[in-house]
C-alpha positions as CSV (number, residue, x, y, z in Angstrom):
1,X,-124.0,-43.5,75.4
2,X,-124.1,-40.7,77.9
3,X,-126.6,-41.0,80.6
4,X,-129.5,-39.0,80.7
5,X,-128.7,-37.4,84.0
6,X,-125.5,-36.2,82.8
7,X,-127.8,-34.6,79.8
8,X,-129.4,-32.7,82.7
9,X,-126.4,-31.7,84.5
10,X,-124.8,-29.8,81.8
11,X,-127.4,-27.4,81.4
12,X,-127.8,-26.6,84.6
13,X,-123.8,-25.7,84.9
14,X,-124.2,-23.6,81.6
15,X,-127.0,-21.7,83.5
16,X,-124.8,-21.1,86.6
17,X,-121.9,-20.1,84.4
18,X,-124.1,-17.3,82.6
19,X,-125.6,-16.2,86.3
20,X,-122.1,-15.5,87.4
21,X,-120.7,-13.9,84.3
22,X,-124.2,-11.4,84.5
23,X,-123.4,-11.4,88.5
24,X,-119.7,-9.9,87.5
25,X,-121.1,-7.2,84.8
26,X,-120.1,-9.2,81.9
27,X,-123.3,-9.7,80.3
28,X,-126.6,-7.7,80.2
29,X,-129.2,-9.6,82.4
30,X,-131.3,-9.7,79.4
31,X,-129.8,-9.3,75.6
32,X,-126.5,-10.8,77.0
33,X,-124.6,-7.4,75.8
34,X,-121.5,-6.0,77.8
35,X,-122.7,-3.6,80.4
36,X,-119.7,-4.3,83.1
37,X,-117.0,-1.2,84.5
38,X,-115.8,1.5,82.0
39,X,-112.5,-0.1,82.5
40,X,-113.4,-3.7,81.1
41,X,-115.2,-2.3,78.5
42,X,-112.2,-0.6,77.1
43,X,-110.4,-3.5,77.4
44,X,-112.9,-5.4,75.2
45,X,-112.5,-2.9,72.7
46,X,-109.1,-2.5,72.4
47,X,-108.9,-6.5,72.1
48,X,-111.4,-5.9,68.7
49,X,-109.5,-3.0,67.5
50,X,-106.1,-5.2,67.7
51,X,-107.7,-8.2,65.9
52,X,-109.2,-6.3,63.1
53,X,-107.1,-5.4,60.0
54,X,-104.8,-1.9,60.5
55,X,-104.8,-0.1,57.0
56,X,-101.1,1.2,55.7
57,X,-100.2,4.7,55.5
58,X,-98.7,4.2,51.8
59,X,-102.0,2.6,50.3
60,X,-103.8,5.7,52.5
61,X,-101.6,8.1,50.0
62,X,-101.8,6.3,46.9
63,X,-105.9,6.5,47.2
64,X,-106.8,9.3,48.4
65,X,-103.9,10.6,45.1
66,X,-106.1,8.4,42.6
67,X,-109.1,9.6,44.2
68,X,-108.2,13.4,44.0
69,X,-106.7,13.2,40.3
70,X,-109.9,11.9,39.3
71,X,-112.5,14.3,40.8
72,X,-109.9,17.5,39.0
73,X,-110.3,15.3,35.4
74,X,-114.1,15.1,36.1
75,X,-114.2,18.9,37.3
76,X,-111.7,20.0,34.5
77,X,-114.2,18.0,31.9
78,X,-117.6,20.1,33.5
79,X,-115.6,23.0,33.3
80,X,-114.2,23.3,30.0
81,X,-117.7,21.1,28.3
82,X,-115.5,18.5,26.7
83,X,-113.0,20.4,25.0
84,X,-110.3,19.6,26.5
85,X,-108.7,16.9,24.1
86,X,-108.7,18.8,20.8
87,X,-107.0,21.8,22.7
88,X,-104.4,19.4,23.9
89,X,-104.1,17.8,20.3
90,X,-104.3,21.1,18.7
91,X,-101.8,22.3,21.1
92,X,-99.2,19.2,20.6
93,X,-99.0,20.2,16.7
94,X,-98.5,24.0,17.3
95,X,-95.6,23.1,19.7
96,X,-92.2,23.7,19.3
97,X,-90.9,20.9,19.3
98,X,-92.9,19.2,16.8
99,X,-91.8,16.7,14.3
100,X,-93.4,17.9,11.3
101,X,-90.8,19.8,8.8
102,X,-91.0,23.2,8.6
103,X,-93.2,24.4,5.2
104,X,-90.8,25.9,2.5
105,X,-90.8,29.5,2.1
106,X,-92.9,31.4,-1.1
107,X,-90.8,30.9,-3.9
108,X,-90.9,33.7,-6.4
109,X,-92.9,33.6,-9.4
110,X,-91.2,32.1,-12.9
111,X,-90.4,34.5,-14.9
112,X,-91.9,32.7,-18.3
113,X,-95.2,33.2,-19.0
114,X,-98.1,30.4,-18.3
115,X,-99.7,28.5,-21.5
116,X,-102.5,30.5,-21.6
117,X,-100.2,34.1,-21.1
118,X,-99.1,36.0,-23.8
119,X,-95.2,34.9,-24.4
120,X,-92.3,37.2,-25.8
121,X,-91.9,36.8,-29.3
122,X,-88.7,34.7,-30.1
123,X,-85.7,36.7,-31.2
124,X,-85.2,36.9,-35.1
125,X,-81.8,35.5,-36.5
126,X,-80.3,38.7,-38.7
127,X,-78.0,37.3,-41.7
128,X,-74.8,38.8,-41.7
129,X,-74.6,41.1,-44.9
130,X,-72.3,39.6,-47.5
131,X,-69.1,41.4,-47.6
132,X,-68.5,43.2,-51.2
133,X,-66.8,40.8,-54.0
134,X,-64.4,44.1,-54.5
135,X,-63.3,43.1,-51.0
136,X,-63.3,39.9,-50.8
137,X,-61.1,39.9,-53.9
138,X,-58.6,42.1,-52.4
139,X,-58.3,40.0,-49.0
140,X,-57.3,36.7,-51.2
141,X,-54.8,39.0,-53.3
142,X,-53.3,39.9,-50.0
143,X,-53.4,36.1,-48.7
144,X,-51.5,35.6,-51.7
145,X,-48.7,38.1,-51.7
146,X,-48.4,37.3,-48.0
147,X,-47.8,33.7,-49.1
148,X,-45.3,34.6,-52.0
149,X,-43.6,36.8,-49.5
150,X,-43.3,33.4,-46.9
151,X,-42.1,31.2,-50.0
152,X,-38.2,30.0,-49.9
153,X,-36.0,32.5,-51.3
154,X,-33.0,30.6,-53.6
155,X,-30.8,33.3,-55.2
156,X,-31.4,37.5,-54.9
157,X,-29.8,40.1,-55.9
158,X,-30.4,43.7,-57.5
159,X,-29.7,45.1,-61.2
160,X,-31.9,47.0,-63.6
161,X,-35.0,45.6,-65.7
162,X,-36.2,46.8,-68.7
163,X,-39.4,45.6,-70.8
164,X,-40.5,44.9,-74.6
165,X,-43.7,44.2,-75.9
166,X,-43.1,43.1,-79.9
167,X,-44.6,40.1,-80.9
168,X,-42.0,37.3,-81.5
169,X,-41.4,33.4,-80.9
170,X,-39.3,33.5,-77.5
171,X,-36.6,31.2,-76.5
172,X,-38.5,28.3,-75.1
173,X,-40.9,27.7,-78.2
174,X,-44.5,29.8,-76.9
175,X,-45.4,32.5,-78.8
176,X,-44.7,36.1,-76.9
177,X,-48.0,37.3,-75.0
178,X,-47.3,41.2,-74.0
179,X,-50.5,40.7,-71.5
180,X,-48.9,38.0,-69.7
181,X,-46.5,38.4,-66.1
182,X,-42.9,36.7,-68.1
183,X,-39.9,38.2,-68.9
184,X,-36.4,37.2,-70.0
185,X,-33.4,36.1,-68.4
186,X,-29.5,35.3,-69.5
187,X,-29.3,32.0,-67.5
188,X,-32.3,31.0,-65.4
189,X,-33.9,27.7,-66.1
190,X,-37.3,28.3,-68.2
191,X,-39.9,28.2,-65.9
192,X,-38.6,29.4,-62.9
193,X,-40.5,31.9,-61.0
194,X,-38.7,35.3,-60.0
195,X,-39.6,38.0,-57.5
196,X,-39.4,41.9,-59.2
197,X,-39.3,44.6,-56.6
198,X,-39.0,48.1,-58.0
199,X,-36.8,50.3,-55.6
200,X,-38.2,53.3,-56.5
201,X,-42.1,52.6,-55.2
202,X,-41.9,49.2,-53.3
203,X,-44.0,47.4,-55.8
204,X,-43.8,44.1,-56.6
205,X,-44.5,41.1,-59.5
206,X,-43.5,37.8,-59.6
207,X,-43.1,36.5,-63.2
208,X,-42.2,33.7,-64.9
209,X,-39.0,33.0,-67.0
210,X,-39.6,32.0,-70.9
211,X,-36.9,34.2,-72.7
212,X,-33.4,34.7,-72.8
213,X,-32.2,38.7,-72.3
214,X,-31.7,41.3,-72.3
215,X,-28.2,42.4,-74.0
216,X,-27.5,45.4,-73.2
217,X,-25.1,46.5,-70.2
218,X,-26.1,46.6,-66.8
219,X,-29.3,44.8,-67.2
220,X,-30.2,41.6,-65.8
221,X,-34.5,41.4,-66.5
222,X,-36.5,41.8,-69.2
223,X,-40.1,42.3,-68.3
224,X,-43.3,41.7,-70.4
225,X,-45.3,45.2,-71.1
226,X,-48.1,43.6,-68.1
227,X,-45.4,42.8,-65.2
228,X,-43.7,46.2,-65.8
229,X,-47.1,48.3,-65.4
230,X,-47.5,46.1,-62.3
231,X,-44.2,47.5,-60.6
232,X,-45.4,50.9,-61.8
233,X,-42.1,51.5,-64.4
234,X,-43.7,51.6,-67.7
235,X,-43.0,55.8,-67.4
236,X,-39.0,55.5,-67.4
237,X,-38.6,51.9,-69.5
238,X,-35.7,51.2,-66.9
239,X,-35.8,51.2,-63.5
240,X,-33.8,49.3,-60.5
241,X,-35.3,46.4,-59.2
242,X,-34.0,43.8,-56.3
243,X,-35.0,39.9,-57.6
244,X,-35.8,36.4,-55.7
245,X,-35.4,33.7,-57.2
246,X,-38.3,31.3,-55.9
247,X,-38.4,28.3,-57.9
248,X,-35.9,27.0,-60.7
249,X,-37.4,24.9,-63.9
């Protein structure tokens, strides 16, 4: 336990500490501030100022930035009265650069009409006009001379032809027909088919062997009264012919 004169001892030296610390300038004589020299006072002061906190230069910048950027939002917001975002949206889709594809140009109007229009009428089909019977019998007479004249020649040669039309059994058992394209030869098989050109015109006859003749000198056909009006020799009853044998029997 301390004693209690010790208790009264210690008071006593904090009081004679504070008289001499008032007795130096340190402390007021009566709120205890400092009131001493100039020179001790800024002491004090700089010894506060070097204990307290020194801000940065970089957080300086980066606030005072922060704080500027947002008093020109707010100011740009009074200014335009809030508009400000659809121009910039409105702005980012007229740009340049946007992404949306470009719209495809006007294309030009169909030329058929619409379902309700009035629509061309449809073309009509015209029949081709049927081509006489007169000619269309003389094209296949043609396509058959044409094919006589392509057939295999076997024998030809040239001689005169005469004709007879008097009714009579021939020499291969039919009865003579004036009317029909035969005529008569020495030695041909019956049945064999025979070319007549007459030399004088170019006209021709193919006829068909039944007979035996003629007899007489320098003759070598016979012709039936039909295949000798054919070749156009009816007139002069002899005339010179050139013959093809086509077929024999």
């Amino acid at each position: 336990m301390r004693d209690s004169g010790d208790e009264e001892v210690a008071p006593a030296r904090r009081e004679n500490g504070a008289e001499k610390r008032r007795a130096s300038g340190v402390l007021s004589p009566t709120e205890g501030s400092f009131v001493g020299n100039p020179d001790e006072r800024h002491r004090l002061h700089a010894r506060l100022r070097a204990r307290l906190p020194r801000p940065r230069p970089r957080t300086l910048l980066i606030v005072s930035g922060v704080a500027a950027a947002v008093l020109a939002v707010g100011a740009f917001a009074i200014a335009t009265g809030g508009k400000a975002p659809a121009d910039s949206a409105q702005a980012a889709q007229t740009a340049p650069g946007a992404a949306t594809p470009a719209a495809d140009p006007p294309r030009p109007e169909p030329s058929r009409a619409s379902r309700g229009g009035q629509r061309d009428p449809e073309p009509k089909h015209t029949k081709k006009k049927a081509e006489p019977k007169k000619a269309r019998s003389e094209a296949v007479a043609e396509h058959k001379a044409a094919a006589k004249k392509k057939a295999k020649v076997l024998q030809s040669g040239t001689c005169e032809a005469s004709f007879y039309g008097e009714g009579q059994m021939t020499a291969s058992g039919e009865p003579f027909d004036p009317s029909a394209l035969t005529a008569a030869h020495k030695t041909l098989p019956m049945g064999s088919k025979v070319r007549v050109i007459n030399k004088n015109n170019g006209r021709s006859v193919v006829v068909r062997i039944n007979d035996r003749g003629p007899y007489a000198g320098g003759r070598c056909l016979d012709l039936s009264t039909a295949a000798m009006k054919k070749v156009g020799g009816t007139g002069s009853g002899v005339i010179p012919v050139r013959y093809e044998v086509l077929s024999k029997g």
